[in-house]
C-alpha positions in Angstrom: 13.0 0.0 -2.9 14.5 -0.2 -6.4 14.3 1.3 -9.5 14.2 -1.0 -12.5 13.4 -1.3 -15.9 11.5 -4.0 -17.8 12.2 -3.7 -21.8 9.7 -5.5 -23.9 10.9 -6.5 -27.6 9.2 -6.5 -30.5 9.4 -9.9 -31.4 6.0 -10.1 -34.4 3.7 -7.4 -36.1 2.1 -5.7 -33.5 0.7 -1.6 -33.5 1.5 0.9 -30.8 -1.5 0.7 -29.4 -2.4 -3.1 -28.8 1.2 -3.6 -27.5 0.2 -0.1 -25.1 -2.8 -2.4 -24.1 -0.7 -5.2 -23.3 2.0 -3.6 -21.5 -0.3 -1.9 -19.2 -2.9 -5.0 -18.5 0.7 -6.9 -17.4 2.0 -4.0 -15.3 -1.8 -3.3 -13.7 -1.4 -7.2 -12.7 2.3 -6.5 -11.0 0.5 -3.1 -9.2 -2.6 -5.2 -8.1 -0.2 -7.8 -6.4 2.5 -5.5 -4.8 5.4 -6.7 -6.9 5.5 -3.0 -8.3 4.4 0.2 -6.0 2.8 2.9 -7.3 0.5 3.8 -10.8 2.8 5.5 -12.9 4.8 3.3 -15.7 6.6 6.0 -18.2 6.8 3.5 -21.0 9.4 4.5 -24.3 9.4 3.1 -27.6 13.1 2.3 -28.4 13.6 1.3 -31.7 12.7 -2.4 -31.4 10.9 -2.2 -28.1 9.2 -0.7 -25.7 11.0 0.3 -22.1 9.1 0.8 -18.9 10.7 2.6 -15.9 9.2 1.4 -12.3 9.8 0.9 -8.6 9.8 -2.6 -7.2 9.8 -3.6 -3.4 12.8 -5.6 -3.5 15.0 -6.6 -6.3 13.8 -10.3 -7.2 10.2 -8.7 -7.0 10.1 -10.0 -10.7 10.6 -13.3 -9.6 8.5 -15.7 -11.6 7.6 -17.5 -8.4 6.1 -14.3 -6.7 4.2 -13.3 -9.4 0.1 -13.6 -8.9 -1.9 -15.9 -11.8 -3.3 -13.0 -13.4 0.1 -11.4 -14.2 1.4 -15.1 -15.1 -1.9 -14.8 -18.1 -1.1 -11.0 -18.5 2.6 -12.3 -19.4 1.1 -14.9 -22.1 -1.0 -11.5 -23.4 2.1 -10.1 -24.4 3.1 -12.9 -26.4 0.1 -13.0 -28.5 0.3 -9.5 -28.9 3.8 -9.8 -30.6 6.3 -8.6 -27.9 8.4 -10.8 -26.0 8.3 -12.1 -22.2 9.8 -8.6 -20.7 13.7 -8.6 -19.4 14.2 -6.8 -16.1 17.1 -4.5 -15.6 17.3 -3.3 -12.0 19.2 -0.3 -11.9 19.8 0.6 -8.0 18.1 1.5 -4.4 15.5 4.2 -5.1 16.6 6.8 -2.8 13.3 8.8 -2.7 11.2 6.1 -1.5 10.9 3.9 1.6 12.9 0.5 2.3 11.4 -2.8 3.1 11.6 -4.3 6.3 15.0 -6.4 7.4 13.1 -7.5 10.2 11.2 -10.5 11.2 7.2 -9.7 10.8 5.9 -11.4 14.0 2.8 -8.6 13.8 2.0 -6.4 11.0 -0.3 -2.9 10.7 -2.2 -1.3 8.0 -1.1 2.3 7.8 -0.7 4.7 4.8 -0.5 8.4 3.9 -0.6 10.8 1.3 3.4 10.9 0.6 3.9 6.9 0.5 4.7 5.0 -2.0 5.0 1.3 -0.9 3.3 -1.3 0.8 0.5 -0.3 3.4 1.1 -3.6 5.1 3.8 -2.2 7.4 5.9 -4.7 10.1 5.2 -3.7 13.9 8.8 -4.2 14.8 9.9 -1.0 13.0 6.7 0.2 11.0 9.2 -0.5 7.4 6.4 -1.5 4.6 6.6 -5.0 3.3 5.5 -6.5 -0.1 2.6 -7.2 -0.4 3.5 -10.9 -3.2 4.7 -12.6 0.4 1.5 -12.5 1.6 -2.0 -14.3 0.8 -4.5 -11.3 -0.2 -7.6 -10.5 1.9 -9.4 -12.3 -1.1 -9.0 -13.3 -4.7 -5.7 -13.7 -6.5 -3.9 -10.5 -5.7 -4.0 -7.4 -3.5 -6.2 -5.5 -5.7 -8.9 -4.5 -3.3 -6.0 -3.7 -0.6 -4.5 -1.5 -3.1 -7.7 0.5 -3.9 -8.3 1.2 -0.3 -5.2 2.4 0.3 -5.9 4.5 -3.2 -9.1 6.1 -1.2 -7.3 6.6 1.5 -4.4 8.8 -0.1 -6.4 10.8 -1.8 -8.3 11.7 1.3 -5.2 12.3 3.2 -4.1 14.5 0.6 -7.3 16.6 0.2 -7.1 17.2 4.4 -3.6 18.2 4.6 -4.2 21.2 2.3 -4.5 24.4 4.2 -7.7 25.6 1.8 -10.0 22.5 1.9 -12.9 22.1 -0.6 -14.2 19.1 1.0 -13.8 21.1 4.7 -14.4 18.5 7.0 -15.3 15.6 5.1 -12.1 14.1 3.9 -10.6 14.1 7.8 -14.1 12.6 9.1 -13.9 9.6 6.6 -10.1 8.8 7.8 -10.6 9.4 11.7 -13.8 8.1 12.3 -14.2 4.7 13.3 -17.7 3.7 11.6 -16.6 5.6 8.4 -16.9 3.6 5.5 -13.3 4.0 4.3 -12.2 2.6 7.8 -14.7 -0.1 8.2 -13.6 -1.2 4.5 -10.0 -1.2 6.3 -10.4 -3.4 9.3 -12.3 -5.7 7.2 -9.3 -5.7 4.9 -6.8 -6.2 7.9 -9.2 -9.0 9.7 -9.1 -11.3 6.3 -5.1 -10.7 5.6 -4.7 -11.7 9.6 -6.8 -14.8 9.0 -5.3 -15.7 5.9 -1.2 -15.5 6.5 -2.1 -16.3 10.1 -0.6 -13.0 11.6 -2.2 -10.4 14.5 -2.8 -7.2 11.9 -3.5 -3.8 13.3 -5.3 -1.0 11.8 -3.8 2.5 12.4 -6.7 4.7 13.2 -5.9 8.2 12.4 -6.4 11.0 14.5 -6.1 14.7 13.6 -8.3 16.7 15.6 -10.4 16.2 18.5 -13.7 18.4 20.2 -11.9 17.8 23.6 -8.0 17.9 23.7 -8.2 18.2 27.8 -9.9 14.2 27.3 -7.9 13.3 24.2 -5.2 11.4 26.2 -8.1 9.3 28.1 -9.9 8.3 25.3 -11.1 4.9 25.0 -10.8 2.4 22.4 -13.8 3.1 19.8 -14.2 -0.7 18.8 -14.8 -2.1 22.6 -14.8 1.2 24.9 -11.7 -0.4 26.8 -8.9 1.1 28.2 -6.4 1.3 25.3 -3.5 4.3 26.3 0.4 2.8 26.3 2.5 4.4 28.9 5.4 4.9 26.0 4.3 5.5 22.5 4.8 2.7 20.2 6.8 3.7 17.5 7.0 7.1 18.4 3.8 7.4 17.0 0.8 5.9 18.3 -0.3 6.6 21.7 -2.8 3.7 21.6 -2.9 0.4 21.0 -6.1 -2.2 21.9 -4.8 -6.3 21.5 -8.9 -7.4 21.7 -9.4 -4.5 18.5 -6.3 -5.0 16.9 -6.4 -1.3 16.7 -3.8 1.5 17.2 -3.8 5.2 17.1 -2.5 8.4 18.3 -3.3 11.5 20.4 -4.7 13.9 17.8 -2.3 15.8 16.3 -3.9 19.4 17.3 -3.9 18.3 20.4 0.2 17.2 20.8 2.3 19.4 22.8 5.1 20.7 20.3 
């Protein structure tokens, strides 16, 4: 990942708050289509324009030709509005976030937590997240309704992981079980993007605690009650892994031997 910077001059009258409205419809259109990761642009007035800092995937993310038709009219928005077509500065590797995949994606998995900030569409071959512009969207012109899952799902994460849960139970149910409507949204999600590019996608099934940890191991697949357990975790971390499902998952995590 990189960090870069996209000034925006003032180029005709315009107030701060129409060029505001601009400057976050275009960026909202970059988010929505994976050419910028997460939902925070601090945005600067500079004297005669405005400067926004972000974190792109890789660093010709800007590209004109990878950019979706609703940031291409979001772009002509800021014309009209009196600032000019925005100049990218990349300033270097982002060394708190993840790196994008160097290899080949012959497979791809939908996995996310709480602590990421990049692409949930993650290569098989080394489970490194990959834009989201190089690929055709479940539906419409972006990735927008990819994105909001994987919004749902990160906050849920989050709220389980604390150690004094208000929701108790009910953030962990809606990301480990199967029929939950977070995860059915999911493997809709990962059936239409497979379709679409023409690529097997798997959805990582999380698993962090279990009624039975003596029968975690044996579990079968939830989706077709086959026989789903790999003799050598994939990844280092998923125990299981169904081809017919395209579903993966892992022993539940209270019940791992430290």
């Amino acid at each position: 990942m990189y960090l870069a910077e996209l000034s925006y001059k003032v180029v005709a009258d315009t107030s701060f708050s129409r060029a505001e409205a601009t400057i976050r419809l275009y960026t909202e259109a970059l988010i929505f289509n994976g050419n910028v990761l997460g939902r925070e642009f601090p945005t600067a007035w500079q004297q005669d324009r405005f400067s926004s800092r972000l974190v792109i995937p890789t660093e010709n993310a800007l590209h004109r030709s990878h950019l979706s038709t609703r940031a291409l009219q979001a772009e002509q928005q800021l014309m009209a509005a009196g600032l000019a077509y925005p100049k990218l500065q990349v300033l270097g590797m982002d060394i708190m976030s993840q790196h994008s995949s160097n290899s080949a994606a012959e497979a791809l998995v939908l996995f996310t937590t709480f602590s990421d900030n990049c692409s949930p569409l993650r290569n098989l071959a080394d489970l490194a997240p990959l834009p989201l512009y190089q690929f055709q969207p479940a539906s419409g012109v972006d990735h927008e309704s990819l994105i909001r899952w994987q919004i749902q799902f990160q906050a849920l994460d989050e709220v389980q992981q604390q150690q004094k849960r208000v929701l108790k139970k009910s953030a962990e149910n809606s990301l480990q079980q199967y029929q939950s409507v977070l995860n059915q949204q999911g493997r809709q999600l990962a059936g239409r993007i497979s379709r679409r590019n023409q690529l097997p996608v798997y959805y990582a099934l999380y698993s962090g605690s279990s009624k039975n940890c003596a029968a975690e191991a044996s579990k079968p697949c939830p989706g077709c009650g086959g026989s789903w357990r790999l003799d050598t975790p994939l990844l280092a971390l998923f125990d299981f892994k169904c081809d017919n499902c395209h579903l993966l998952s892992n022993i539940a995590w209270e019940c791992q031997t430290p």
